[in-house]
PDB file with one MODEL, atoms N, CA, C and O in Angstrom:
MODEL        1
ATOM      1  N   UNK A   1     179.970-154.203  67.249  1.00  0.00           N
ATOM      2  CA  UNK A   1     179.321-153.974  68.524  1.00  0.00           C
ATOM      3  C   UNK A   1     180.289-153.292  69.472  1.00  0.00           C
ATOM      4  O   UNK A   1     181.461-153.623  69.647  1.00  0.00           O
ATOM      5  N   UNK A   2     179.678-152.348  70.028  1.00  0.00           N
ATOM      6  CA  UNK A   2     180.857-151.825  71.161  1.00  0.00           C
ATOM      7  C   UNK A   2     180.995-152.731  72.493  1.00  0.00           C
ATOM      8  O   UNK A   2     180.087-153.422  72.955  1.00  0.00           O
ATOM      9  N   UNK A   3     182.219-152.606  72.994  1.00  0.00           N
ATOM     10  CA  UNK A   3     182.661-153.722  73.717  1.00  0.00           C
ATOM     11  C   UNK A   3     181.658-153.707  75.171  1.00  0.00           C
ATOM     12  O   UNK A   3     181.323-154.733  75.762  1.00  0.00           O
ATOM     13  N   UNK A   4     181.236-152.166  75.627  1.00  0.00           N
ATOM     14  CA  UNK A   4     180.635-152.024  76.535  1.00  0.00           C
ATOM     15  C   UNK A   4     179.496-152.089  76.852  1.00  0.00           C
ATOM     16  O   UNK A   4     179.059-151.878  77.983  1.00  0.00           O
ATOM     17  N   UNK A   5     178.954-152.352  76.005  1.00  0.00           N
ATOM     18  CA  UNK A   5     176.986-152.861  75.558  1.00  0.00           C
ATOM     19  C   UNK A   5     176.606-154.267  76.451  1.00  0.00           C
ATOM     20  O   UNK A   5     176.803-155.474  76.316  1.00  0.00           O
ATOM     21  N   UNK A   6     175.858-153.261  77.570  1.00  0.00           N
ATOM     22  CA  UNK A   6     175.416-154.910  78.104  1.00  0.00           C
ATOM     23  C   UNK A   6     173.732-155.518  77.111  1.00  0.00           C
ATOM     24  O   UNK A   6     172.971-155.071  76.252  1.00  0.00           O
ATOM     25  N   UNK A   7     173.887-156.707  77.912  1.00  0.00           N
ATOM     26  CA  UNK A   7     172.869-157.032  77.110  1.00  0.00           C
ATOM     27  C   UNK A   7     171.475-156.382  76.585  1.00  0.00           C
ATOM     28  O   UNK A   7     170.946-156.434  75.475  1.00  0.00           O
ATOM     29  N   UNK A   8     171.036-155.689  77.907  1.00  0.00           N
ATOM     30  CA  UNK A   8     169.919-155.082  77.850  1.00  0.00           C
ATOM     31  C   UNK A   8     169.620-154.263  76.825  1.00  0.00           C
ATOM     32  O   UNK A   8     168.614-154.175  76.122  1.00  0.00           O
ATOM     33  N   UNK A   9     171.292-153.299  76.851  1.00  0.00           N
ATOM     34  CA  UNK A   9     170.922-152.136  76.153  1.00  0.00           C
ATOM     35  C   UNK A   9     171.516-152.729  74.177  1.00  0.00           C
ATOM     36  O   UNK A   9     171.213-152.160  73.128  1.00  0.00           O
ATOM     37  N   UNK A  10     172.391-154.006  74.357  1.00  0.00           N
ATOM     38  CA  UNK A  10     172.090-154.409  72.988  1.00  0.00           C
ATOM     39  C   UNK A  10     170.655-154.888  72.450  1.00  0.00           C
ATOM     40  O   UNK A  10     170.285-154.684  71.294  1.00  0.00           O
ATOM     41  N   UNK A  11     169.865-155.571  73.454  1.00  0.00           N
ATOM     42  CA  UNK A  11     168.484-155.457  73.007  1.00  0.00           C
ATOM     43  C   UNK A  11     167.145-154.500  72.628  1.00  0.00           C
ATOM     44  O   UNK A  11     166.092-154.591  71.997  1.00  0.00           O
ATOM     45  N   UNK A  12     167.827-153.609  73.367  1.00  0.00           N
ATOM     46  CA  UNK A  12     166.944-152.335  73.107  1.00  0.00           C
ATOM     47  C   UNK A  12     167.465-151.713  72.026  1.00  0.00           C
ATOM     48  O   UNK A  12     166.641-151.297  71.210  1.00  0.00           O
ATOM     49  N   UNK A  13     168.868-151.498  71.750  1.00  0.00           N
ATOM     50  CA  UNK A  13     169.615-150.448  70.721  1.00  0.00           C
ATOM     51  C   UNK A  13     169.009-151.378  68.946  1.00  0.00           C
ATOM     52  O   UNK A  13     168.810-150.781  67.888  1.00  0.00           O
ATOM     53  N   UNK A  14     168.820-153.248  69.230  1.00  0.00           N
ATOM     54  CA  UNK A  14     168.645-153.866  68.086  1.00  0.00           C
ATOM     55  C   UNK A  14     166.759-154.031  67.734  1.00  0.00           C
ATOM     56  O   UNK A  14     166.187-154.504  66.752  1.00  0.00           O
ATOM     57  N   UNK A  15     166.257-153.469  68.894  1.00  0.00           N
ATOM     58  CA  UNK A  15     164.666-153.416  68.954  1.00  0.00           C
ATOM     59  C   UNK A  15     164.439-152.025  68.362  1.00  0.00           C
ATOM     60  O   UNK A  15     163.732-151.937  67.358  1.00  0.00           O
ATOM     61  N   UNK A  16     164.961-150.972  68.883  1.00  0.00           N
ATOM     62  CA  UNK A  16     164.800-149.628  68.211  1.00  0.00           C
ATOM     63  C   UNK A  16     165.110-149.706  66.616  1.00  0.00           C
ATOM     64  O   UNK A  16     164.289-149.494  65.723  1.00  0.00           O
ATOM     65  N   UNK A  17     166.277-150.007  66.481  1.00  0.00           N
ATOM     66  CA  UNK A  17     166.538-150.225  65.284  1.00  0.00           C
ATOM     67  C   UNK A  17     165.263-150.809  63.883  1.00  0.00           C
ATOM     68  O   UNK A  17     164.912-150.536  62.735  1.00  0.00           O
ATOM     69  N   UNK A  18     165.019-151.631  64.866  1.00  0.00           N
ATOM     70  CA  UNK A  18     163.957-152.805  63.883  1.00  0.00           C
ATOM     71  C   UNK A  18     162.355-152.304  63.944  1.00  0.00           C
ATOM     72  O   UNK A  18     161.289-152.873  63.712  1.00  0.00           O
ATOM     73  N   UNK A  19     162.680-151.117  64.322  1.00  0.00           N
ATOM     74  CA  UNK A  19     160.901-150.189  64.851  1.00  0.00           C
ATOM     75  C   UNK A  19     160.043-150.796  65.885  1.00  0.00           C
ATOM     76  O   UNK A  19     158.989-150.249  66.210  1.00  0.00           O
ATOM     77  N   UNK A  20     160.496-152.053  66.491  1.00  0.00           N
ATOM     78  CA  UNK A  20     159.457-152.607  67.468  1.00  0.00           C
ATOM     79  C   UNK A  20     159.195-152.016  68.683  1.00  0.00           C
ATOM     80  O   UNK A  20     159.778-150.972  68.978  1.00  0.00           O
ATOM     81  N   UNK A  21     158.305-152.592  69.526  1.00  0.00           N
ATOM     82  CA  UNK A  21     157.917-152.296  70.682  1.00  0.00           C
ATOM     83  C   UNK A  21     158.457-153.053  71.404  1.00  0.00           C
ATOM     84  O   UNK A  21     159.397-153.732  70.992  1.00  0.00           O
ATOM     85  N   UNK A  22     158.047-153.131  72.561  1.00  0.00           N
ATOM     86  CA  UNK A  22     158.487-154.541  73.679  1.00  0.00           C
ATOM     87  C   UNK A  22     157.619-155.495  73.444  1.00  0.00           C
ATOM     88  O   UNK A  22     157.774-156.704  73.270  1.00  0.00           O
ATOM     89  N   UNK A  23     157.055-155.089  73.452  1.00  0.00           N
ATOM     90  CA  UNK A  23     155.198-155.935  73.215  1.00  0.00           C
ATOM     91  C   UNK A  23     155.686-156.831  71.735  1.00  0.00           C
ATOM     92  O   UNK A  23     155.742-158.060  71.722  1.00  0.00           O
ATOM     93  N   UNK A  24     155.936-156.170  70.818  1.00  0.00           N
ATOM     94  CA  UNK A  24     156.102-156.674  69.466  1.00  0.00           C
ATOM     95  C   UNK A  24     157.012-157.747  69.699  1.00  0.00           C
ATOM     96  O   UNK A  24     156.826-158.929  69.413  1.00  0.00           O
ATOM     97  N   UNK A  25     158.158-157.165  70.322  1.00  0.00           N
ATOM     98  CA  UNK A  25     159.011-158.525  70.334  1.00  0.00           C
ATOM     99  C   UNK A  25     159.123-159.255  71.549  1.00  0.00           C
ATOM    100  O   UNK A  25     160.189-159.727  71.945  1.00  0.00           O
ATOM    101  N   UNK A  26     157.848-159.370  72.249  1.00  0.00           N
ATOM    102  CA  UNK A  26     157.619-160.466  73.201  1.00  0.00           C
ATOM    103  C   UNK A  26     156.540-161.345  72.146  1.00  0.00           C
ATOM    104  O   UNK A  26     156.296-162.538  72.322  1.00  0.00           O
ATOM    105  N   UNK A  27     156.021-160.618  71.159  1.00  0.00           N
ATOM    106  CA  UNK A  27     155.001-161.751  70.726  1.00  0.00           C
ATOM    107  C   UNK A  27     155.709-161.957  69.455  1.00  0.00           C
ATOM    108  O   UNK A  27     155.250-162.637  68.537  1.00  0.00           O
ATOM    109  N   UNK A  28     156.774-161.387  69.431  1.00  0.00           N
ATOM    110  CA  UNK A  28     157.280-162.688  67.364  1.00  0.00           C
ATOM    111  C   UNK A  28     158.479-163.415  68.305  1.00  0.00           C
ATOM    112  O   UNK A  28     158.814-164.518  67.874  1.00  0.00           O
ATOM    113  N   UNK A  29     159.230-162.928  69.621  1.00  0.00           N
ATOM    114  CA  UNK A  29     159.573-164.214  70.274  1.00  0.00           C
ATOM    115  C   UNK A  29     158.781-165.499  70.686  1.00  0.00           C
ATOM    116  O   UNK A  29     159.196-166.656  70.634  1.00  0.00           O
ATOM    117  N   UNK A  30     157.668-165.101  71.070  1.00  0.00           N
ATOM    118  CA  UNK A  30     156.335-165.872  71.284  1.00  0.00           C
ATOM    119  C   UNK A  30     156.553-167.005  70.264  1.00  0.00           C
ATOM    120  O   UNK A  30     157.070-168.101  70.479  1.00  0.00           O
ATOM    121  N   UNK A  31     155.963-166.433  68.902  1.00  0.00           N
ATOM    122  CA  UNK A  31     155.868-166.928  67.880  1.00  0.00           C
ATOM    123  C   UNK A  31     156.818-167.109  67.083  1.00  0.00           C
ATOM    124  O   UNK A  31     156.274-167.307  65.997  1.00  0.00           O
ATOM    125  N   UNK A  32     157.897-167.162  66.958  1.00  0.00           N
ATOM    126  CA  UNK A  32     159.364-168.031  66.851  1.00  0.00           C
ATOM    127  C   UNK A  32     159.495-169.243  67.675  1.00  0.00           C
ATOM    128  O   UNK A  32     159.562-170.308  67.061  1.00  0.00           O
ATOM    129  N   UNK A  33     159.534-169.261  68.702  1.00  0.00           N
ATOM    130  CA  UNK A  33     160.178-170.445  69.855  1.00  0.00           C
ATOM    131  C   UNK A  33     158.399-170.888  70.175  1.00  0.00           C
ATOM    132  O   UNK A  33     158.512-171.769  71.026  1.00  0.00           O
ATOM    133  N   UNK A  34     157.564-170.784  70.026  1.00  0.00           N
ATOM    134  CA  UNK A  34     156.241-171.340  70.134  1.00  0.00           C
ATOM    135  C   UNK A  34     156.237-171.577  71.419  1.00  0.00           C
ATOM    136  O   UNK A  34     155.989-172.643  71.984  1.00  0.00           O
ATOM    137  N   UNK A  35     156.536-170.494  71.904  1.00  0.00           N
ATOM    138  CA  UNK A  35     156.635-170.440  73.950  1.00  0.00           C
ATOM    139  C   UNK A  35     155.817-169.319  73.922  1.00  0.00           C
ATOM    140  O   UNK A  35     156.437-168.324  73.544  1.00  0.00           O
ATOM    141  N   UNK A  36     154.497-169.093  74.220  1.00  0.00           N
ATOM    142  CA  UNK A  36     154.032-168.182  74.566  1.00  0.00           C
ATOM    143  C   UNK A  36     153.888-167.541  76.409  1.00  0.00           C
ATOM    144  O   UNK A  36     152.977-166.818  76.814  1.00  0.00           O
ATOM    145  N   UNK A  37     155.066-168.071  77.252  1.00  0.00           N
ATOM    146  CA  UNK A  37     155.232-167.743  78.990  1.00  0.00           C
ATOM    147  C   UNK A  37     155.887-166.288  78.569  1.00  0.00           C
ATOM    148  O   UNK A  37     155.965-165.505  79.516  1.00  0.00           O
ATOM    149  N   UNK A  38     156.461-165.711  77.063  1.00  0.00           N
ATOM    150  CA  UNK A  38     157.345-164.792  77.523  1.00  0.00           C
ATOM    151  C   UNK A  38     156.316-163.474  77.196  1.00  0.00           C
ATOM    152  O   UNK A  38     155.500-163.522  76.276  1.00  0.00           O
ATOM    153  N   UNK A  39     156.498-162.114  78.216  1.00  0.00           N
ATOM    154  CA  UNK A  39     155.836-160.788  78.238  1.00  0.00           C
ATOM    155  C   UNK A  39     156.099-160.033  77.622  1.00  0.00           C
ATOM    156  O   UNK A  39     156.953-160.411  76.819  1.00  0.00           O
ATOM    157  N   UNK A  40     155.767-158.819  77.486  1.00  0.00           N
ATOM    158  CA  UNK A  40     156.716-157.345  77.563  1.00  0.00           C
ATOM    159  C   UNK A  40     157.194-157.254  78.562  1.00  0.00           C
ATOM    160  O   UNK A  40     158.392-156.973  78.587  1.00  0.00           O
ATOM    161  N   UNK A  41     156.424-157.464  79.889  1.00  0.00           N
ATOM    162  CA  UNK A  41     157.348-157.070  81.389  1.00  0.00           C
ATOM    163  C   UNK A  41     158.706-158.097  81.213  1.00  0.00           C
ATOM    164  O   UNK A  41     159.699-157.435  81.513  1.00  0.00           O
ATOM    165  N   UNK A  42     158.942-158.970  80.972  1.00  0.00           N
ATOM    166  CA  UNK A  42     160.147-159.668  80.455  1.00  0.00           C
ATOM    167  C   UNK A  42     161.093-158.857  79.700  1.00  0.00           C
ATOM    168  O   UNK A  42     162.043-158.333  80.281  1.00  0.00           O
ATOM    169  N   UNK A  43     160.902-158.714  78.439  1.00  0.00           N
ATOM    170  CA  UNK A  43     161.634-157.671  77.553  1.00  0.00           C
ATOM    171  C   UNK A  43     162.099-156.986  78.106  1.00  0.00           C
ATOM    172  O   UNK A  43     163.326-156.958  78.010  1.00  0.00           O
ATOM    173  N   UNK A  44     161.420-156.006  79.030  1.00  0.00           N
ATOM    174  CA  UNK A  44     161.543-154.751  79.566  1.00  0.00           C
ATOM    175  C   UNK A  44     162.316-154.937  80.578  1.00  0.00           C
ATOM    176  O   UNK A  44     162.977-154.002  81.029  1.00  0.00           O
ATOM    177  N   UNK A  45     162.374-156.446  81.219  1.00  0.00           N
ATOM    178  CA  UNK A  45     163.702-156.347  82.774  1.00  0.00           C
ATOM    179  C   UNK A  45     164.858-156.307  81.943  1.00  0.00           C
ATOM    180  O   UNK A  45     165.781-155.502  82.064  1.00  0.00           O
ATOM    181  N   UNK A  46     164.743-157.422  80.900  1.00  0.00           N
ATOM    182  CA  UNK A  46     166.035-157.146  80.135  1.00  0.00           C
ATOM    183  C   UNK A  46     166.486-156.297  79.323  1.00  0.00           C
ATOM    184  O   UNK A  46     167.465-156.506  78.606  1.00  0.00           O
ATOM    185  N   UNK A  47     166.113-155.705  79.335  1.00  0.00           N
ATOM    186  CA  UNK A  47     166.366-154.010  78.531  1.00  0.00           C
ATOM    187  C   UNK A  47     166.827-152.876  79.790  1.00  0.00           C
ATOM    188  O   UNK A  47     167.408-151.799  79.661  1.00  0.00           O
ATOM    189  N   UNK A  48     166.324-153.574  81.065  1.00  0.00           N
ATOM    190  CA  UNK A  48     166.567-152.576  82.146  1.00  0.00           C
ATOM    191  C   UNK A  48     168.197-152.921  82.916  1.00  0.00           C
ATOM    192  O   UNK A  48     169.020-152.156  83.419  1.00  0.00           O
ATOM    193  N   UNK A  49     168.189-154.537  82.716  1.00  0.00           N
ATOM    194  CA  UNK A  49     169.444-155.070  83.356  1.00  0.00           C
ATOM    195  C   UNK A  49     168.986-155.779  84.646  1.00  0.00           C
ATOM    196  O   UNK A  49     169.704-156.236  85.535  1.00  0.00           O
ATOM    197  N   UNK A  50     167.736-155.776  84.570  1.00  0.00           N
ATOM    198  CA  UNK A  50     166.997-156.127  85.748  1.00  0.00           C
ATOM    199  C   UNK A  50     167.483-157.948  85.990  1.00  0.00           C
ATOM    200  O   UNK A  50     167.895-158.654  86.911  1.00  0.00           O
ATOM    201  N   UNK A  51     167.095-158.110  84.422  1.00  0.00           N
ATOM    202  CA  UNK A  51     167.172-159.528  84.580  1.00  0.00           C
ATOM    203  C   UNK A  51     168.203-159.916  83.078  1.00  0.00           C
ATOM    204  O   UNK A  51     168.398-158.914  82.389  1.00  0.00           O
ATOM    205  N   UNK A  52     168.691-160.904  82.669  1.00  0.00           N
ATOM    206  CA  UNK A  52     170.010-161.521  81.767  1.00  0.00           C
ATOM    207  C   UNK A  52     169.380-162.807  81.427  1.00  0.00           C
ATOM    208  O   UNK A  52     169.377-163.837  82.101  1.00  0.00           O
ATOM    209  N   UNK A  53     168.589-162.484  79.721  1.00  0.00           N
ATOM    210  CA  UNK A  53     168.284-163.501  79.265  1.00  0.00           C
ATOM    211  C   UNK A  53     168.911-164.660  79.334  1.00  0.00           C
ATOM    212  O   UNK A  53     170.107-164.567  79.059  1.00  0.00           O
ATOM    213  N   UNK A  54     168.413-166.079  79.693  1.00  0.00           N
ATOM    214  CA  UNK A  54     169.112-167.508  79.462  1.00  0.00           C
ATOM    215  C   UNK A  54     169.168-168.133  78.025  1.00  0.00           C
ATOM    216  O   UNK A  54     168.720-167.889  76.904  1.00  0.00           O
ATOM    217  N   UNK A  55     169.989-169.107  78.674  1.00  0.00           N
ATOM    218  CA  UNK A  55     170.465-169.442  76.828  1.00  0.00           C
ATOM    219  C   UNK A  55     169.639-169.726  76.165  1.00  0.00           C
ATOM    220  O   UNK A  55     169.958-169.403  75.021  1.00  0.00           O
ATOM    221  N   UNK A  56     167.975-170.508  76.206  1.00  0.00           N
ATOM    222  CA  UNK A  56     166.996-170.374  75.591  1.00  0.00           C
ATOM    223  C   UNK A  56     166.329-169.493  75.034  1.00  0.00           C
ATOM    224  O   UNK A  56     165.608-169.639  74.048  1.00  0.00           O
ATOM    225  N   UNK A  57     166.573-168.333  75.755  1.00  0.00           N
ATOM    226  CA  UNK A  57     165.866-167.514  74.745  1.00  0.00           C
ATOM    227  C   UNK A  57     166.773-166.291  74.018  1.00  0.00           C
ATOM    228  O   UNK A  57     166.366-165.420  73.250  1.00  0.00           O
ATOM    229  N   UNK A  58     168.117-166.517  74.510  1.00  0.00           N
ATOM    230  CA  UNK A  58     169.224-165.592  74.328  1.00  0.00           C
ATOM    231  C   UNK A  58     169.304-166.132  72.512  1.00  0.00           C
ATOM    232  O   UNK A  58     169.589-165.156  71.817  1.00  0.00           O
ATOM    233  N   UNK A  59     169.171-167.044  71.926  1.00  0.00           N
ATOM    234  CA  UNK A  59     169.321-167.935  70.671  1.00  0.00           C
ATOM    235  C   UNK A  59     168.206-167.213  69.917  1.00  0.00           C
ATOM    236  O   UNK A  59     168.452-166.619  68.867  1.00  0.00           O
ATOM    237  N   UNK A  60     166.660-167.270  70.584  1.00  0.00           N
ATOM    238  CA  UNK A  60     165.354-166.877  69.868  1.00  0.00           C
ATOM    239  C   UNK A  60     165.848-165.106  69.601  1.00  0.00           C
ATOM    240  O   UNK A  60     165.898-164.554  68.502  1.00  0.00           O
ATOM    241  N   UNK A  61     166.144-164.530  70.829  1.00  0.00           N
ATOM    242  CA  UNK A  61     166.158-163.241  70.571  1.00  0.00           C
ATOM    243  C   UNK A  61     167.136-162.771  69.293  1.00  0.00           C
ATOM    244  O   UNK A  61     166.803-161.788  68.632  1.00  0.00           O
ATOM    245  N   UNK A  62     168.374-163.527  68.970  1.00  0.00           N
ATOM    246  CA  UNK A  62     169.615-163.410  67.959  1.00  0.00           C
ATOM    247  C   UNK A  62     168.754-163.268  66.693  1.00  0.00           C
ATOM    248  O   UNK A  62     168.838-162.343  65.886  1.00  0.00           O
ATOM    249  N   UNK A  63     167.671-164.619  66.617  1.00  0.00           N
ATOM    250  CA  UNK A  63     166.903-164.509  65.477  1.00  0.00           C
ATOM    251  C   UNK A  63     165.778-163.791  65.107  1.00  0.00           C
ATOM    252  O   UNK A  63     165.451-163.829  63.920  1.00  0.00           O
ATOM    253  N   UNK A  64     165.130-163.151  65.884  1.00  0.00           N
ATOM    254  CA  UNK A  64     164.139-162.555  65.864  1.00  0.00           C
ATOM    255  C   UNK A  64     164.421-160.689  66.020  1.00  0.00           C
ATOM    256  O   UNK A  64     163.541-159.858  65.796  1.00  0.00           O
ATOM    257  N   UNK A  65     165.816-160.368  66.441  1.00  0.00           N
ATOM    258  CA  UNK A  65     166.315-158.927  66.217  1.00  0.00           C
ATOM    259  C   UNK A  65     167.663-159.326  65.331  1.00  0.00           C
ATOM    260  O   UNK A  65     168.633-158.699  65.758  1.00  0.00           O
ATOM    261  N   UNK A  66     167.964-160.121  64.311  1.00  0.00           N
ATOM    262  CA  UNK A  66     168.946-160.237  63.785  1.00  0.00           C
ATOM    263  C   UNK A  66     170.356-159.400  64.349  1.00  0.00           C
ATOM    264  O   UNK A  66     170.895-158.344  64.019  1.00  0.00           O
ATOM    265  N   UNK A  67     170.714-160.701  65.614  1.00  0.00           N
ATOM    266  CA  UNK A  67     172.088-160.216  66.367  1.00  0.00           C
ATOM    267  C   UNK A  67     172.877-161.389  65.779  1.00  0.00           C
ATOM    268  O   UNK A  67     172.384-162.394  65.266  1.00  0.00           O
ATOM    269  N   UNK A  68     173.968-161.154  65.906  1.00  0.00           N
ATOM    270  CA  UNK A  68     174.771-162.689  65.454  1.00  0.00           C
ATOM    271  C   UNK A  68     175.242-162.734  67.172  1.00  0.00           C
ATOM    272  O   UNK A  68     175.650-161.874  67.952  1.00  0.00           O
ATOM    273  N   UNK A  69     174.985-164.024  67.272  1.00  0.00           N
ATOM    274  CA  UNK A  69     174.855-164.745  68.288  1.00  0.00           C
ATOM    275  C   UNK A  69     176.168-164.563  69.321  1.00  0.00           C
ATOM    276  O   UNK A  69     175.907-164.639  70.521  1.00  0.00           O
ATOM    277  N   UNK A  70     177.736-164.298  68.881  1.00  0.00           N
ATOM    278  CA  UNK A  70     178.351-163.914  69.594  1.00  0.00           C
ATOM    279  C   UNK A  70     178.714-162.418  70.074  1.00  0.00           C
ATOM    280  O   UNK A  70     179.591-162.141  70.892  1.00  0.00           O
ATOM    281  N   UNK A  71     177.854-161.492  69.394  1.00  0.00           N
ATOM    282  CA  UNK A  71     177.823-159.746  70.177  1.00  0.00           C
ATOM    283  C   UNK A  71     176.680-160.632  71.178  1.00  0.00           C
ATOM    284  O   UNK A  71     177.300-161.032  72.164  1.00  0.00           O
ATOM    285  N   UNK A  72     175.862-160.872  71.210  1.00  0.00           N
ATOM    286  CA  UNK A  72     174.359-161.304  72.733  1.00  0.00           C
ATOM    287  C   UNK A  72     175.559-162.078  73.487  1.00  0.00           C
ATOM    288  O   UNK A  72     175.612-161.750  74.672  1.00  0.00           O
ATOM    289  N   UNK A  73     176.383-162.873  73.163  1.00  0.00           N
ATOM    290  CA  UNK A  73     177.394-163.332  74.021  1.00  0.00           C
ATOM    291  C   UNK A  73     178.104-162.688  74.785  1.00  0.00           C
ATOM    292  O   UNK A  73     178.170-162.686  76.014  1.00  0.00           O
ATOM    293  N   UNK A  74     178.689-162.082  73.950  1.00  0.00           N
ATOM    294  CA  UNK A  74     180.214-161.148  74.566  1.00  0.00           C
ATOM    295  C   UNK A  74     178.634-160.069  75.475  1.00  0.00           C
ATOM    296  O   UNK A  74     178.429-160.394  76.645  1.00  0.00           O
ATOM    297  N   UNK A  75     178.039-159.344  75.095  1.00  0.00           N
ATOM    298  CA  UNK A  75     176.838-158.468  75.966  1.00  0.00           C
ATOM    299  C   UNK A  75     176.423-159.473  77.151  1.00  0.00           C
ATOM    300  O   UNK A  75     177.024-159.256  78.202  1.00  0.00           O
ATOM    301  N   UNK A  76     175.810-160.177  77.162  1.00  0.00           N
ATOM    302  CA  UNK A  76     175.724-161.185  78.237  1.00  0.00           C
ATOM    303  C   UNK A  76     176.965-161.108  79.478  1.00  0.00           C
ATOM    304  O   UNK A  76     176.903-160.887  80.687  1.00  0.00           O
ATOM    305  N   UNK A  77     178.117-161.409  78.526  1.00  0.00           N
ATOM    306  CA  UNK A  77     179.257-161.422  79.789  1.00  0.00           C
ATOM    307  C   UNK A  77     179.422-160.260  80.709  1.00  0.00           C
ATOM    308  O   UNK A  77     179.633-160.173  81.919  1.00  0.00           O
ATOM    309  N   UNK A  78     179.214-159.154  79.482  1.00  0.00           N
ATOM    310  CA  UNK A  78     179.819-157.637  80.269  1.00  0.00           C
ATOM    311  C   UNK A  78     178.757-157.364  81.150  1.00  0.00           C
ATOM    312  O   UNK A  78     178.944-156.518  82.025  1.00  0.00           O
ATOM    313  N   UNK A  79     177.660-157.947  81.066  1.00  0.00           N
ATOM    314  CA  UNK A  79     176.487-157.683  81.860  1.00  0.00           C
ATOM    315  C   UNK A  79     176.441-158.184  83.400  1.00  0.00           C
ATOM    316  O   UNK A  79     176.166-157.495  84.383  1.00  0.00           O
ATOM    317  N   UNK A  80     176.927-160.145  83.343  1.00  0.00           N
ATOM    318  CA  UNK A  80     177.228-160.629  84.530  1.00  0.00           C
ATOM    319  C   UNK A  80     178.450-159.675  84.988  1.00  0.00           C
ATOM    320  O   UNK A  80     178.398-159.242  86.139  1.00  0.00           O
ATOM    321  N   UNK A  81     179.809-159.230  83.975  1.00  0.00           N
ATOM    322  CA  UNK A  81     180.847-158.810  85.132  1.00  0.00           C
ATOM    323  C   UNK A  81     180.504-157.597  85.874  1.00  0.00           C
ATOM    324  O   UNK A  81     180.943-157.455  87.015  1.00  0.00           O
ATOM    325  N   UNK A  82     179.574-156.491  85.198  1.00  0.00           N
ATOM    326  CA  UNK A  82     179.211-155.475  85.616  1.00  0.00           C
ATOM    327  C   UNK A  82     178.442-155.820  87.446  1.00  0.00           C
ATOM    328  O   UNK A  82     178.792-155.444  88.564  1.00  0.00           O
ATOM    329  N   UNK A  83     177.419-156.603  87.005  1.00  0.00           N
ATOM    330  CA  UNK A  83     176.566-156.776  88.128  1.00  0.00           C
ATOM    331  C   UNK A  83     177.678-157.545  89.394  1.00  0.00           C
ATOM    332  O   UNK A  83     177.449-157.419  90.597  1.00  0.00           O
ATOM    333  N   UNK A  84     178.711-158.224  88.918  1.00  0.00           N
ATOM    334  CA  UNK A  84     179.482-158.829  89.644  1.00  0.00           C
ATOM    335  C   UNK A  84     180.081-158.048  90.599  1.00  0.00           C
ATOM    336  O   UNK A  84     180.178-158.241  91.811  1.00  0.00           O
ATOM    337  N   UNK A  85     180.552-156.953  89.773  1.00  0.00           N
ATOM    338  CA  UNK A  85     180.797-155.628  90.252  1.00  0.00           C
ATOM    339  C   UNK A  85     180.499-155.287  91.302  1.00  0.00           C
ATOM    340  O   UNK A  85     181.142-155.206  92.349  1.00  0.00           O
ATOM    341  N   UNK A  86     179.311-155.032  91.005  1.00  0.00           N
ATOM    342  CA  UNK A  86     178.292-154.124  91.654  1.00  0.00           C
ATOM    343  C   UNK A  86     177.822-154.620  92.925  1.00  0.00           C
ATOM    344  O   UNK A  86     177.559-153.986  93.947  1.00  0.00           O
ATOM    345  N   UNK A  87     177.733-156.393  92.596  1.00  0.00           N
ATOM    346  CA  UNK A  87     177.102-156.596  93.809  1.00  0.00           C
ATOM    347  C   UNK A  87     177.695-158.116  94.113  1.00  0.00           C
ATOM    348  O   UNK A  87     176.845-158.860  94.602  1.00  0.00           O
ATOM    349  N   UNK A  88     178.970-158.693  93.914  1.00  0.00           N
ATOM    350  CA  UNK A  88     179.213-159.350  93.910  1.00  0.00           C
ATOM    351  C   UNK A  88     179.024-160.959  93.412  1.00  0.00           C
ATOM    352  O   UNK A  88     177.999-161.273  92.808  1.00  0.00           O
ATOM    353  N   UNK A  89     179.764-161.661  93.617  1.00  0.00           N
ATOM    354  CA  UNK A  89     179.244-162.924  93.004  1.00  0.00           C
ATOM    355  C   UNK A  89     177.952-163.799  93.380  1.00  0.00           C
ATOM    356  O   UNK A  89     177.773-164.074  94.566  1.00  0.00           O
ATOM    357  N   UNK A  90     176.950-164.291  92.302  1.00  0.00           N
ATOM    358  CA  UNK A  90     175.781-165.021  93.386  1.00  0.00           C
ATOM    359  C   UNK A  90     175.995-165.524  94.361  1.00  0.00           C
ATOM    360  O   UNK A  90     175.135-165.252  95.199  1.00  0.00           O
ATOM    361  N   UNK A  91     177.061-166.422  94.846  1.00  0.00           N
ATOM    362  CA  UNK A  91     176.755-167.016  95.826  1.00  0.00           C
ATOM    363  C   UNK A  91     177.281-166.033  97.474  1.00  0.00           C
ATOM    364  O   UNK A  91     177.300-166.468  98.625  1.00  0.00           O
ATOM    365  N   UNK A  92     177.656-164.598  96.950  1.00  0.00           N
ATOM    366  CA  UNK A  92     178.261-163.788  97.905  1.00  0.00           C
ATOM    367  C   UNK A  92     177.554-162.967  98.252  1.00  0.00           C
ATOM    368  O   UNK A  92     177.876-162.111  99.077  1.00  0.00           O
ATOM    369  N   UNK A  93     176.119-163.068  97.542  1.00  0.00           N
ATOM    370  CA  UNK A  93     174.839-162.320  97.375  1.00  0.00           C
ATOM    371  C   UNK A  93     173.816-162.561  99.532  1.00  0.00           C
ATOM    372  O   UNK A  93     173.286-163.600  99.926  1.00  0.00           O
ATOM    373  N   UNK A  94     173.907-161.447 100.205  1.00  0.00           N
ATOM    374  CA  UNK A  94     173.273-161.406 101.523  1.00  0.00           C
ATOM    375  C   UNK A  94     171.686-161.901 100.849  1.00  0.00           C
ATOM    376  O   UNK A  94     171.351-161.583  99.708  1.00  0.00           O
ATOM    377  N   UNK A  95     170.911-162.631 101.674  1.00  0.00           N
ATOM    378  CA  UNK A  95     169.989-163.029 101.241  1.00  0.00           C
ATOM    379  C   UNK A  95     168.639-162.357 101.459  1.00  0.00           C
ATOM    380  O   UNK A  95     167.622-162.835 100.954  1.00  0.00           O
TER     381      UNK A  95
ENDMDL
END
């Protein structure tokens, strides 16, 4: 995995890969974790950086786009430091 892959775009680069849609893999996440709350508009924040899957479904997604669980890790991190970056720490966040 390259070191600079935030999460989003490891989810999209391991969704392309696997021929799916967003749609597709909001519904075999669906149907893996037997949580049917998750969308495509979901998929799609996290593919945008919009939003940084939680550890619940950060586990389903490993299995359902065959990631090994510490590249979605190490992507996860570079994702919070980026945004940290960008816009500082949550709690430094203007409301």
């Amino acid at each position: 995995m390259e070191p600079d892959l935030s999460a989003g775009q490891l989810i999209r680069q391991a969704r392309n890969s696997l021929g799916f849609s967003q749609y597709e893999v909001a519904e075999e996440l669906a149907r893996a974790s037997g949580n049917d709350s998750l969308t495509r508009e979901q998929v799609a924040r996290w593919e945008r950086g919009k939003r940084i899957p939680g550890p619940y479904w950060r586990g389903w997604i490993c299995a359902v786009l065959h990631l090994p669980v510490e590249d979605l890790e190490i992507a996860v991190r570079f994702a919070r430091d980026a945004r940290w970056r960008a816009f500082g720490p949550p709690g430094d966040r203007a409301a």
